[in-house]
C-alpha positions in Angstrom: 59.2 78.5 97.7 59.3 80.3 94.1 56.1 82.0 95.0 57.9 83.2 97.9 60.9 84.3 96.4 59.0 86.2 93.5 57.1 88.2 96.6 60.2 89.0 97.8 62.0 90.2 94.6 59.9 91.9 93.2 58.7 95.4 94.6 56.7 97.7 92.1 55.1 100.1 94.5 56.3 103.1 94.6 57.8 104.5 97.7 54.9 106.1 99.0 51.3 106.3 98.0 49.8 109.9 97.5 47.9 109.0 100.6 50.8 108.6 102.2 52.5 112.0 101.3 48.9 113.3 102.3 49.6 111.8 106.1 52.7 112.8 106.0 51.9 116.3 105.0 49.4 116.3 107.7 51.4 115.2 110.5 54.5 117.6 109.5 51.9 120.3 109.2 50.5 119.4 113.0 53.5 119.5 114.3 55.6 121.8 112.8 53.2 124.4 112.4 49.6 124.3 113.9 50.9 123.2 117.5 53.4 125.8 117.5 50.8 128.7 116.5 48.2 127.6 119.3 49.9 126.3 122.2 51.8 128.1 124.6 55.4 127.4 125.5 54.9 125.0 128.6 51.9 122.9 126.5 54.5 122.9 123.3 57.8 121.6 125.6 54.9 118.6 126.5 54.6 117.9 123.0 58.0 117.8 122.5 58.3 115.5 125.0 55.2 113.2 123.8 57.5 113.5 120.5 60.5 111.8 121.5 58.1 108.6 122.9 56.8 108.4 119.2 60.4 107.6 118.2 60.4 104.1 119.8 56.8 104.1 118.7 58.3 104.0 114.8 61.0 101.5 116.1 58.3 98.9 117.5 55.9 99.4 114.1 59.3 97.9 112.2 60.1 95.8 115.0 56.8 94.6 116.4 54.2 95.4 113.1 56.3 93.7 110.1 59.1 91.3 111.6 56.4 90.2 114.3 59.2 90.7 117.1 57.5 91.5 120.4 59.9 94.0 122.7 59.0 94.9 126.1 62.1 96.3 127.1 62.2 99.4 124.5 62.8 101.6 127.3 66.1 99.8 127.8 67.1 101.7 124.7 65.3 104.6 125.0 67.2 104.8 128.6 70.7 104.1 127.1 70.5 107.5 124.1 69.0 109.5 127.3 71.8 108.7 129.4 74.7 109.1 126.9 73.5 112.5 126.1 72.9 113.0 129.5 76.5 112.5 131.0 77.9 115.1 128.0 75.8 117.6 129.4 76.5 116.9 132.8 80.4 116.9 132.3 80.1 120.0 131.0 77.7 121.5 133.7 80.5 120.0 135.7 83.5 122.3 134.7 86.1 123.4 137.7 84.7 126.8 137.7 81.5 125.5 138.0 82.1 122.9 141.0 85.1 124.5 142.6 83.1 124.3 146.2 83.2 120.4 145.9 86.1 118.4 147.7 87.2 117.2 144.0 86.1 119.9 141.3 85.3 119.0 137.6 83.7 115.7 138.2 79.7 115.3 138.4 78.1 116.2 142.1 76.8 113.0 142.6 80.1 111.4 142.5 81.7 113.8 144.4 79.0 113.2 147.2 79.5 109.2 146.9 83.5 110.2 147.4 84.4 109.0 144.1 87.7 111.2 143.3 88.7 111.0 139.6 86.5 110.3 136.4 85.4 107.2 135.8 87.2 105.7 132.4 83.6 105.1 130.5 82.6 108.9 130.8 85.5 110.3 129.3 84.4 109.4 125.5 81.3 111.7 126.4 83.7 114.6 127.0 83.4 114.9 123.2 80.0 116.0 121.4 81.0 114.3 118.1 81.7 111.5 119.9 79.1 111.5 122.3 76.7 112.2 119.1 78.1 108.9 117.5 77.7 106.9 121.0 73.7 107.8 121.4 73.4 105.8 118.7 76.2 103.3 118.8 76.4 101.7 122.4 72.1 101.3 122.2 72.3 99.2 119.1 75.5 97.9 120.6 73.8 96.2 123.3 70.3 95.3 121.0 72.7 93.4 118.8 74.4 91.5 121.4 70.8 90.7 122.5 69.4 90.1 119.5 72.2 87.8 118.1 72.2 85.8 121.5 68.0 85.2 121.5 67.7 85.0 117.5 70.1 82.6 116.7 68.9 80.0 119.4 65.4 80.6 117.5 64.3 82.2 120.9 61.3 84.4 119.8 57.3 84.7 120.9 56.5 85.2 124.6 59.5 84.0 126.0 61.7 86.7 123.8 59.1 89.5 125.6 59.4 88.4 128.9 63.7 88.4 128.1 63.3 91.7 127.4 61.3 92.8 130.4 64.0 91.0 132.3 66.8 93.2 130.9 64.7 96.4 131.3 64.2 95.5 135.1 68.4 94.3 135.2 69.1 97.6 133.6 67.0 99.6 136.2 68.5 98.0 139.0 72.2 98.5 138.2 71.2 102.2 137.6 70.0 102.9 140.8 72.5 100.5 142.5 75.6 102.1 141.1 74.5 105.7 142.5 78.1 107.1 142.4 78.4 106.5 139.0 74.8 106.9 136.9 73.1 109.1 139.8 70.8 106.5 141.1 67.2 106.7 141.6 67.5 110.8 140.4 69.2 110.2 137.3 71.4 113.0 135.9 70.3 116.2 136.6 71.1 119.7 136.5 71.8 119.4 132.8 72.5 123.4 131.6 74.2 123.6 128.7 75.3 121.8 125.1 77.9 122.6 123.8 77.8 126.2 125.1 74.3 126.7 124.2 72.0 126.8 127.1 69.3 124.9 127.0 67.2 125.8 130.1 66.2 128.9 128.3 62.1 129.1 126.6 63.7 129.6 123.2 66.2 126.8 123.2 63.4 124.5 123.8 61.1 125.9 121.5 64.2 125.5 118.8 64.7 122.0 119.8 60.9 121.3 119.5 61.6 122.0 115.8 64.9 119.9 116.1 62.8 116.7 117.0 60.2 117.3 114.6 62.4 117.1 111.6 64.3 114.3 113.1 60.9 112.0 113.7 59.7 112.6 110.2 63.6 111.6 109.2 62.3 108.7 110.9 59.4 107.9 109.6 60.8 107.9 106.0 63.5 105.9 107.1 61.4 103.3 108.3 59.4 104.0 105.4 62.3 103.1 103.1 62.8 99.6 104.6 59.0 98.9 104.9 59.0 99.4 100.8 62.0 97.8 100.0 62.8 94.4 99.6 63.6 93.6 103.5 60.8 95.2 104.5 58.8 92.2 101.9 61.1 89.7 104.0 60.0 90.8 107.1 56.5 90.5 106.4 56.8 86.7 105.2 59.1 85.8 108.3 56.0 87.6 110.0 53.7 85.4 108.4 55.8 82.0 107.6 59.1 82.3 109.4 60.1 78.9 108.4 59.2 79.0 104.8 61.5 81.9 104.6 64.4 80.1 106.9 63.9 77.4 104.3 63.9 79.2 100.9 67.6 80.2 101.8 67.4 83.3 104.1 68.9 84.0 107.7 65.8 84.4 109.5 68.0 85.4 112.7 70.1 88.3 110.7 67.0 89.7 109.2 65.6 89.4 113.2 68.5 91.1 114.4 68.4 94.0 111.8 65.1 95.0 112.7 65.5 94.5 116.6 69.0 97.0 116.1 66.8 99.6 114.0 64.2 99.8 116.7 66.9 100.7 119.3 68.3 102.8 117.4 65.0 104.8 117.1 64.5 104.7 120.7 68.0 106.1 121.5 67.3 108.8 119.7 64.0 109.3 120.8 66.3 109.1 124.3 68.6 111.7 123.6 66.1 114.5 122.6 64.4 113.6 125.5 67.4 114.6 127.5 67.8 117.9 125.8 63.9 118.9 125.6 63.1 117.8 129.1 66.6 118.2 131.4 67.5 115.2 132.9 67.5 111.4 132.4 66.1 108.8 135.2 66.0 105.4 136.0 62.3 105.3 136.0 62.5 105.9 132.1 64.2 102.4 131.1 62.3 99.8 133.4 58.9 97.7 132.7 56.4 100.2 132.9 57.0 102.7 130.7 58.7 100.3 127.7 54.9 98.4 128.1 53.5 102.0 128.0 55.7 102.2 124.8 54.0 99.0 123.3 50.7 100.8 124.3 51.5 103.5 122.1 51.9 101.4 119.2 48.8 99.3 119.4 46.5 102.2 120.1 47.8 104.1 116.8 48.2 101.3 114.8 51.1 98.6 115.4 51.7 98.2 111.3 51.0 101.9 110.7 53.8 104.0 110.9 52.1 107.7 110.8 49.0 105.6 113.1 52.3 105.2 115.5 53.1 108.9 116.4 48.7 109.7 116.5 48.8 107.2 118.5 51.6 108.6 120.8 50.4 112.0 120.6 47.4 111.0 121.8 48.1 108.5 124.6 50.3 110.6 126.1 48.0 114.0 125.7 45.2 112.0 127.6 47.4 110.8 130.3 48.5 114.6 131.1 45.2 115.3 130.9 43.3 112.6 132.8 46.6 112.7 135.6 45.6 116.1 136.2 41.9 115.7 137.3 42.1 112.8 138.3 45.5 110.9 139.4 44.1 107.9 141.0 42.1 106.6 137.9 44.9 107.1 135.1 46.5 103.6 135.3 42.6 101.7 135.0 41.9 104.2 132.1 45.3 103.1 130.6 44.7 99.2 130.7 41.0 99.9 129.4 42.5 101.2 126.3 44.8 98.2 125.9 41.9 95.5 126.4 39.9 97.8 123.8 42.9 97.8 121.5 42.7 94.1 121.4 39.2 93.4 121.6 37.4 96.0 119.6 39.7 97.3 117.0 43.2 95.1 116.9 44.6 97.5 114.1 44.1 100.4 116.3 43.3 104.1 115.0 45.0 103.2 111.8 42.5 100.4 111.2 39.4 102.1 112.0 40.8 104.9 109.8 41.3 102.2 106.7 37.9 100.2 107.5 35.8 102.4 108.4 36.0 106.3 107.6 38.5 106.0 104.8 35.9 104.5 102.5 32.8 106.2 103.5 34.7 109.7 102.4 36.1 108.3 99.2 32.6 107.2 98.3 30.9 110.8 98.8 33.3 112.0 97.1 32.2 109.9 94.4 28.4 110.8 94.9 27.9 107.4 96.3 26.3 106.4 99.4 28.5 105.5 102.7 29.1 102.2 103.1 31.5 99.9 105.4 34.8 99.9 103.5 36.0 96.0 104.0 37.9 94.7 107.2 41.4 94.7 107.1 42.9 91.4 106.2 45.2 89.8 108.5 48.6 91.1 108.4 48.1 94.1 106.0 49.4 97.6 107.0 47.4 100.2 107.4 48.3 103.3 106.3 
């Protein structure tokens, strides 16, 4: 127990390594500067895209990597940010001027088609940008908390916490597309135009709000950063590893639980909103099963307790599936599981670990003159960054 509270307390690395600032150097100058140079504008509103995935990647390395909390239903979150940006947009796409040939003008299209009359009293907050900014994040983490404080403090965790989640992701889907006069049903909101006067369908508002989520993920990641170095971060680890030696030197396992579950939605719901605004329109098929396990995917592939292995991971996920979707469509979803079975099987700590184990020491050794060897596998439980 004292051993345990002295690995807790005390904290003498420094916030980040100079390895660390190297990576993140790296991936800031990827994105913010390389991929803008060489791609084209389509190619570079796909990144963008990939980019807004990598935030509930960050939230599942905190979530999944260090507390050892296991979500499949990230796209539940992901979902919620998208759609509360989503129904600002639309209300304002949906002035009177603007809708004045429907049978009641100023309210979305799909409502007026499912003869709902007046505006329903939960889209009204999102009449309000300020508001509606506050609400991306706030009704996500809302709804994780209630959740999380529900599962956590009945000690409900492991599997059966997973397959609650994919529950809740499949719930979610089908009030969405069952409550078509209200959410849009199976086509989401579309026809999103403008924010806040600023219109967004235009090749330079998407090529400003690449830049937009750039800065915002590496926000992020030194967000997450922060907790992974401090002290809670430490906690998280050793509930990880030995939840009830924690629970018994005197912490609330559950709160610590629920803190970290909250800070991965509220990843993902930002990850949702600048999906909304770099891509147009919010769905139903974004919050269910598949593409929260895709999410997972993303994580393990790049590394699940490797915050910058995270978004490489993404990146690279996603780049292969446009590309492999586009020769050939049929074979995507085999290729897709094949790289989850080799995640598990051949390299558990995915790019991050090979990185650390394998090429990270060969190239500090010739730099030392010395010849390559195999750097030492990664112990059980140690990040790799």
């Amino acid at each position: 127990m004292q051993s345990l509270s002295k690995a807790v307390t005390v904290n003498d690395n420094p916030f980040m390594k100079p390895v660390e600032w190297v990576s993140l150097a790296l991936l800031a100058g990827v994105i913010l500067v390389v991929l803008p140079l060489v791609l084209d504008g389509f190619r570079l509103n796909l990144v963008g895209k990939y980019l807004t995935y990598a935030f509930v990647a960050l939230g599942l390395v905190i979530c999944w990597g260090y507390a050892g909390i296991l979500s499949l239903g990230q796209g539940v979150f992901f979902g919620l940010g998208g759609y509360c940006m989503a129904m600002y947009l639309k209300l304002e796409a949906s002035s009177v001027e603007n809708t004045k040939i429907q049978s009641t003008p100023g309210i979305p299209d799909f409502m007026d088609w499912n003869q709902i009359t007046e505006l329903p009293w939960f889209w009204h907050p999102f009449q309000s940008l300020p508001l509606t900014l506050l609400l991306v994040v706030a009704v996500p983490v809302a709804f994780a908390f209630l959740i999380s404080v529900a599962m956590f403090k009945r000690r409900v965790g492991g599997t059966y916490f997973a397959i609650i989640t994919q529950a809740i992701a499949a719930i979610l889907t089908i009030l969405i597309v069952g409550q078509q006069g209200y959410t849009g049903g199976i086509n989401g909101i579309t026809d999103l135009r403008t924010l806040h006067g600023w219109d967004i369908r235009q090749d330079s508002a998407k090529f400003v709000l690449y830049f937009v989520n750039g800065g915002l993920l590496i926000g992020c990641i030194l967000m997450a950063q922060y907790v992974k170095k401090s002290k809670l971060g430490r906690i998280l680890v050793a509930m990880r590893e030995k939840e009830d030696r924690v629970r018994f030197s005197g912490y609330s396992v559950a709160g610590f639980k629920v803190f970290a579950y909250c800070l991965a939605a509220a990843f993902a719901a930002i990850g949702g909103a600048m999906f909304t605004l770099q891509v147009g329109f919010m769905s139903p098929s974004f919050v269910g099963i598949v593409p929260s396990v895709e999410m997972v995917i993303y994580t393990a592939v790049g590394g699940r307790l490797s915050l910058f292995g995270a978004v490489w991971g993404t990146l690279l996920v996603n780049w292969a599936k446009t590309s492999f979707s586009e020769s050939f469509p049929d074979l995507w979803l085999f290729g897709l599981g094949g790289l989850f079975i080799a995640v598990v099987l051949i390299f558990p700590n995915g790019l991050a670990g090979i990185w650390r184990e394998h090429i990270e020491p060969r190239l500090f050794r010739k730099a030392k003159g010395l010849a390559p060897v195999a750097g030492p596998a990664l112990p059980h439980g140690t990040p790799a960054e």
